[in-house]
C-alpha positions, 0 to 999 in steps of 0.5 A: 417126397417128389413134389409131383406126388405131392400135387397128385395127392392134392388133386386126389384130395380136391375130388373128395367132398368137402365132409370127407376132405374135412374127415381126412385132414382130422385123421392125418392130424389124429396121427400125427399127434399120435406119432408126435407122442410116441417119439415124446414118450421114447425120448423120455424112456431113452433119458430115464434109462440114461439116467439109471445106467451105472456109467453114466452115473459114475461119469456124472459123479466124476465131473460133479468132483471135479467142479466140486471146487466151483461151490466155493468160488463165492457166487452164490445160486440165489440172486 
């Protein structure tokens, strides 16, 4: 966004009273949690159908073999 919008954003805000700069800052904060949870939750559906699709599931099986040999290198997960 231009910054010159920006400053007459500001200044349009600077002729609210102080209870309405107070109540227009709780509803911008209002959508941007909003905003903030939807894409969480999206992202959370994108990973969970990822996570059901059959080619990724073949792809995940296919390298779990192929490091398969890894598991016996000695090194154990418990420190």
């Amino acid at each position: 966004m231009d910054a010159t919008v920006l400053e007459k954003i500001e200044a349009e805000i600077g002729q609210l009273s102080l209870p309405d700069q107070l109540l227009l800052v709780e509803r911008l904060a209002h959508r941007l949690r909003v905003r903030a949870l939807s894409s969480q939750t999206s992202w959370a559906e994108q990973l969970a159908a990822m996570a059901s699709d059959p080619d990724i599931q073949r792809e995940l099986r296919q390298i779990e073999a192929e490091f398969a040999h890894t598991e016996t290198d000695g090194l154990s997960s418990e420190q």
